[in-house]
C-alpha positions in Angstrom: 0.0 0.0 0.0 3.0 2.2 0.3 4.1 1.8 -3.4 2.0 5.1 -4.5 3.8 7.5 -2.0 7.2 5.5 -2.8 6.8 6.2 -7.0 5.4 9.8 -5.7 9.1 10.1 -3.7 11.1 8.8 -6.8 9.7 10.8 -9.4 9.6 14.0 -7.1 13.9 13.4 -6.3 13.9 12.8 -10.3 12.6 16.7 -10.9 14.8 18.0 -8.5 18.3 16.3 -9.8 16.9 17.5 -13.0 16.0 21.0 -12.3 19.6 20.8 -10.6 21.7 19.6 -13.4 20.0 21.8 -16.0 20.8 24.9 -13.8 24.6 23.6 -12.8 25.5 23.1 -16.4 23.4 25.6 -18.0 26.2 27.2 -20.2 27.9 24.3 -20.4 27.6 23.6 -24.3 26.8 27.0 -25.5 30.0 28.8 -24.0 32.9 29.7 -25.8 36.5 28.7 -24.6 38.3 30.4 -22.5 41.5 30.7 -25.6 43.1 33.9 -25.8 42.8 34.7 -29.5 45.9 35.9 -31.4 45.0 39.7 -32.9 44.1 39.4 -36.7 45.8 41.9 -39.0 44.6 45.2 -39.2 42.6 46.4 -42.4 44.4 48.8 -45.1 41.8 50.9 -43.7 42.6 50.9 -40.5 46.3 50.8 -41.0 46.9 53.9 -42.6 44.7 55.7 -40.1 47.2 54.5 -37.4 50.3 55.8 -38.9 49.7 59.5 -37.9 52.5 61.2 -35.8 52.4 59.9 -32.4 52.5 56.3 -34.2 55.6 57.0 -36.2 57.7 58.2 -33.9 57.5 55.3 -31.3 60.8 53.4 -31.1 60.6 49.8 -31.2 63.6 48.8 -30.5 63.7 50.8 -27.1 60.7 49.7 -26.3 61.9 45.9 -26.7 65.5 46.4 -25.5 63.5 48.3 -22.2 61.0 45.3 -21.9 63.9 43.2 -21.6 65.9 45.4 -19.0 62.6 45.3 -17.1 62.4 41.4 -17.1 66.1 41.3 -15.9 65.6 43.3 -13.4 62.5 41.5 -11.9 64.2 38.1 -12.0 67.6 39.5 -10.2 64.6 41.2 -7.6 63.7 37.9 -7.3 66.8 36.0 -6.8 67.8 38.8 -4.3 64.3 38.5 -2.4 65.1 34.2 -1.7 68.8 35.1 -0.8 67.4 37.5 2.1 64.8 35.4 3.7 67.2 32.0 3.5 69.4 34.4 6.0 66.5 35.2 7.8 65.8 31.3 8.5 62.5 31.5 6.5 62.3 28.8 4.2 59.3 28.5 3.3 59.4 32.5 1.4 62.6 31.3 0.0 61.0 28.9 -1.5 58.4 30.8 -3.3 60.6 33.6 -4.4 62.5 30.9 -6.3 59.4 29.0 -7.8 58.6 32.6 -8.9 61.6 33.6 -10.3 61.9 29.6 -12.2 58.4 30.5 -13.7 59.6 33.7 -14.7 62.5 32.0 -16.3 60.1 29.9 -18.3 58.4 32.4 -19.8 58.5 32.6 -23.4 60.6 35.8 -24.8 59.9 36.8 -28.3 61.9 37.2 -31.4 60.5 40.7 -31.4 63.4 42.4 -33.1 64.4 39.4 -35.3 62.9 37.4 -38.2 64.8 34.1 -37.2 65.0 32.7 -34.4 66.1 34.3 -30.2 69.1 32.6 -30.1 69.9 33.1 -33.8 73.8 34.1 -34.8 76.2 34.2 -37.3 78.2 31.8 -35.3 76.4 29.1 -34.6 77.1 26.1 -36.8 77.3 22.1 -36.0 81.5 22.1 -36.2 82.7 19.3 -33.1 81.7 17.5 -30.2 82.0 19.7 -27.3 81.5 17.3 -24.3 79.0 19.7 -21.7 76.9 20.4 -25.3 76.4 16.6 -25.5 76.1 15.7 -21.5 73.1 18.8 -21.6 71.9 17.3 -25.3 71.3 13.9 -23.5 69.5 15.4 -20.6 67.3 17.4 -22.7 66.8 14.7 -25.3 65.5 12.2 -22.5 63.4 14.7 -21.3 62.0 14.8 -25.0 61.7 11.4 -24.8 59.7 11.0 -22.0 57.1 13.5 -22.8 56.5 11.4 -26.5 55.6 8.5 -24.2 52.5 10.0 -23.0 49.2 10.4 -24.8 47.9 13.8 -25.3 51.3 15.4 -23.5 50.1 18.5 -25.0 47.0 19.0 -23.2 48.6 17.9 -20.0 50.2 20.4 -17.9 52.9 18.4 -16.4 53.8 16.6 -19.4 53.8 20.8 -21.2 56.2 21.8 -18.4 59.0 18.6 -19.0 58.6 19.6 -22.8 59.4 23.5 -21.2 62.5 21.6 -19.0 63.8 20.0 -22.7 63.3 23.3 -24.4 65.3 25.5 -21.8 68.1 22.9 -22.7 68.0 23.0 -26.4 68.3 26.9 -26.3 70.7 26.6 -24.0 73.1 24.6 -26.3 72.8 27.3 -29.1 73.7 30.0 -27.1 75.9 28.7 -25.1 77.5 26.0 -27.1 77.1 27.2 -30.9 79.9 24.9 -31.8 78.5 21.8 -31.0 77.5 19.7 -33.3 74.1 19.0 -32.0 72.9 22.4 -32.9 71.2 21.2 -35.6 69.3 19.0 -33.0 68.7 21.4 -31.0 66.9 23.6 -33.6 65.2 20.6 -35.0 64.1 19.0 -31.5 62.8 23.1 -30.5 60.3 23.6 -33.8 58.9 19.8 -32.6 58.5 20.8 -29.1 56.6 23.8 -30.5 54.6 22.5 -32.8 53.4 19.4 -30.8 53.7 20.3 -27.5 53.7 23.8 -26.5 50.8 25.1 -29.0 49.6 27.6 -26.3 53.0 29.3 -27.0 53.0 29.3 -30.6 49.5 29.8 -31.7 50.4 30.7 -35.3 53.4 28.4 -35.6 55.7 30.7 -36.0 58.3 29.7 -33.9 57.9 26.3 -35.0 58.0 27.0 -38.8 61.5 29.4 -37.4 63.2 27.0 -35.9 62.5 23.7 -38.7 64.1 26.2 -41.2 67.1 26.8 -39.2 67.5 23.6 -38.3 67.8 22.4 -41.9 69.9 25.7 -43.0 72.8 25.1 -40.4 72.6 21.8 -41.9 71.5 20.8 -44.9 71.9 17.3 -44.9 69.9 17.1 -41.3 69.2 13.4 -40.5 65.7 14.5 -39.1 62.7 15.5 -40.9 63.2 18.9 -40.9 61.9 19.7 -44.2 58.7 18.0 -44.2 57.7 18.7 -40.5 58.3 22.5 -41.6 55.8 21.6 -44.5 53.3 20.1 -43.0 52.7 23.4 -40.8 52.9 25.4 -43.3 50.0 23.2 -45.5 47.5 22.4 -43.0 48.1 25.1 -40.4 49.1 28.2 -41.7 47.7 27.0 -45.3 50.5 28.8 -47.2 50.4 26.1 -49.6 52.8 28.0 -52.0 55.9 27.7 -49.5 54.6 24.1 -48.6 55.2 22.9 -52.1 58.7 24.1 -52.3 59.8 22.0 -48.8 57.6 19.1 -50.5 59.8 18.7 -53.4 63.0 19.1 -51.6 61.4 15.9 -49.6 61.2 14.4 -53.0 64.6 15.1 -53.9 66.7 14.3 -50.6 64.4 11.5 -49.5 62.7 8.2 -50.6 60.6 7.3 -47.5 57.0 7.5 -46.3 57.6 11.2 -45.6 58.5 11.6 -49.3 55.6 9.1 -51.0 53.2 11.8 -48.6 55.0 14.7 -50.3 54.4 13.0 -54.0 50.4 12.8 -53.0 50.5 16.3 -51.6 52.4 18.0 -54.3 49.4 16.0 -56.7 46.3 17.2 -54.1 47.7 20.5 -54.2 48.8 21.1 -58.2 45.4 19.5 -59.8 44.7 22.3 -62.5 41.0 21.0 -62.9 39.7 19.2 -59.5 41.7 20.3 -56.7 39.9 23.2 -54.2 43.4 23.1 -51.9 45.5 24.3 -54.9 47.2 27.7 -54.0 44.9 30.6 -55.9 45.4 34.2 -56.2 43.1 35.6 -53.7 39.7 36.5 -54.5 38.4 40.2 -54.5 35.4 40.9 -52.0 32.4 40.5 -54.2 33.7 38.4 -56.7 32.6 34.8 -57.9 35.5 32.6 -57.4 36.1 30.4 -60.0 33.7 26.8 -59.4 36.1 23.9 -58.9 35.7 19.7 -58.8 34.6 20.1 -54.9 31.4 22.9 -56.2 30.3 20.4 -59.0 29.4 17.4 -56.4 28.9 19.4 -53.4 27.5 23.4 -54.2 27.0 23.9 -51.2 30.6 23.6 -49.7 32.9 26.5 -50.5 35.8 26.2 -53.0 38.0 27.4 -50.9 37.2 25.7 -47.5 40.5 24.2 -46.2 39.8 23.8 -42.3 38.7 20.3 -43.2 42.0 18.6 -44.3 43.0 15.9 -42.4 46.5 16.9 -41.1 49.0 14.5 -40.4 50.4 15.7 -37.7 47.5 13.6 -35.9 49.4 10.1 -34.9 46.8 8.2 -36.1 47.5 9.7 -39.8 51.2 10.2 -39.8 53.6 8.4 -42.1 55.9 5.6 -39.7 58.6 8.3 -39.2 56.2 11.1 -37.7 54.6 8.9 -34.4 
């Protein structure tokens, strides 16, 4: 005789976990991501309505060179901050003045005045084996190693601050060691921490794309993948297909692997005269019809020039052997 007021009970707690739920995650699918977006290019427009007086006489440089003075100053603040409270016994301040200053360390500085890479120079090339390069190579290289292991390393933040531990000692060799023969390495091993690791960094892929090329410009005989790893950004990333096809054919030329049979299929997508919606176009003026393309005759309704679809194989399950 109870089993009225017990279905009552059930389907009243029912309505109230589901009022509940709706109203916790109300939001939930609808909200955008908390990603800070990288600022777009200003219009012609609104370019040359910037460059009135006050704009043309700021001083880049001084600005960089006083960022950087700033920065310096803050970390020796820092490291001058633990050294008084270790001689006042208290430890536990040391200790976050020197996880402060560490993080501070790890902060990403800019090629701001540059079009290469921070630690670019004239002198650095891969000449001889300089023992500390190759003891700090092997540190940084396990490190590297490690953080492959893991799935989805990028989206962990541990796993994003052993690929920051490996970077630190890359850069370190080049500036410090710019001799050593692993510089190439180095350079190499930096654009893949970039470009599959530390996105949040390198939203556009600059630094990636920067430090491929000088990886394969100190040497050009590079035993990595430099080459296609800096193509494959440049296709299905940044989709300047134009400078993607010139690093595909050197594949083809220095190369008969996997990497260079994707190249061959790539260079084929990407040159079609008649069907192919990826090949590299002049840009179409605002208003204009662009002209209608394989992809428009079966499918009207998809743009010619939609690209954010391609399947990019820098996903593991779509690399060639070489790439996972």
């Amino acid at each position: 005789m109870y089993r009225p007021q017990l279905q009552m009970r059930v389907f009243f707690c029912l309505t109230v976990l589901v009022a509940l739920a709706a109203s916790g995650c109300e939001g939930v699918f609808t909200r955008s991501h908390d990603i800070n977006v990288d600022v777009d290019p200003p219009s012609d427009a609104e370019l040359a309505a910037a460059q009135d007086d006050s704009a043309q006489s700021i001083n880049i440089a001084d600005e960089v060179e006083h960022m950087m003075m700033i920065r310096e100053q803050y970390h020796e603040a820092l490291a001058s901050l633990e050294g008084a409270y270790l001689k006042t016994g208290d430890t536990v301040k040391a200790n976050w003045a020197r996880r402060q200053r560490e993080s501070v360390k790890r902060v990403e500085v800019y090629p701001y005045l540059s079009e290469t890479t921070q630690e670019y120079h004239v002198d650095v090339s891969p000449e001889e084996s300089i023992p500390e390069a190759d003891a700090m190579f092997a540190e940084a290289a396990t490190l590297y190693e490690e953080v492959k292991l893991i799935p989805a390393a990028g989206a962990l933040e541990a796993t994003k601050n052993k690929a920051r531990d490996a970077l630190i000692l890359f850069k370190t060799i080049l500036v410090q060691y710019p001799k050593s023969d692993k510089v190439d390495d180095c350079s190499f091993y930096c654009g893949a921490i970039y470009k599959e690791y530390l996105r949040d960094d390198d939203p556009d892929n600059e630094l990636a794309v920067r430090y491929y090329r000088w990886a394969f410009t100190l040497n050009p005989d590079i035993p990595h993948p430099a080459r296609f790893h800096c193509a494959v950004v440049l296709d299905y990333r940044r989709h300047e297909r134009d400078k993607a096809l010139e690093l595909y054919h050197q594949v083809l030329e220095e190369s008969n692997d996997s990497n260079a049979r994707w190249s061959a299929t790539r260079i084929e997508q990407l040159t079609d005269e008649e069907f192919s919606h990826e090949r590299p176009r002049d840009r179409v003026p605002y208003g204009a019809t662009p002209p209608r393309t394989y992809s428009d005759r079966q499918a009207p309704a998809v743009a010619a020039d939609r690209m954010d679809d391609d399947p990019d194989p820098t996903r593991p399950d779509l690399e060639p052997p070489e790439q996972r």
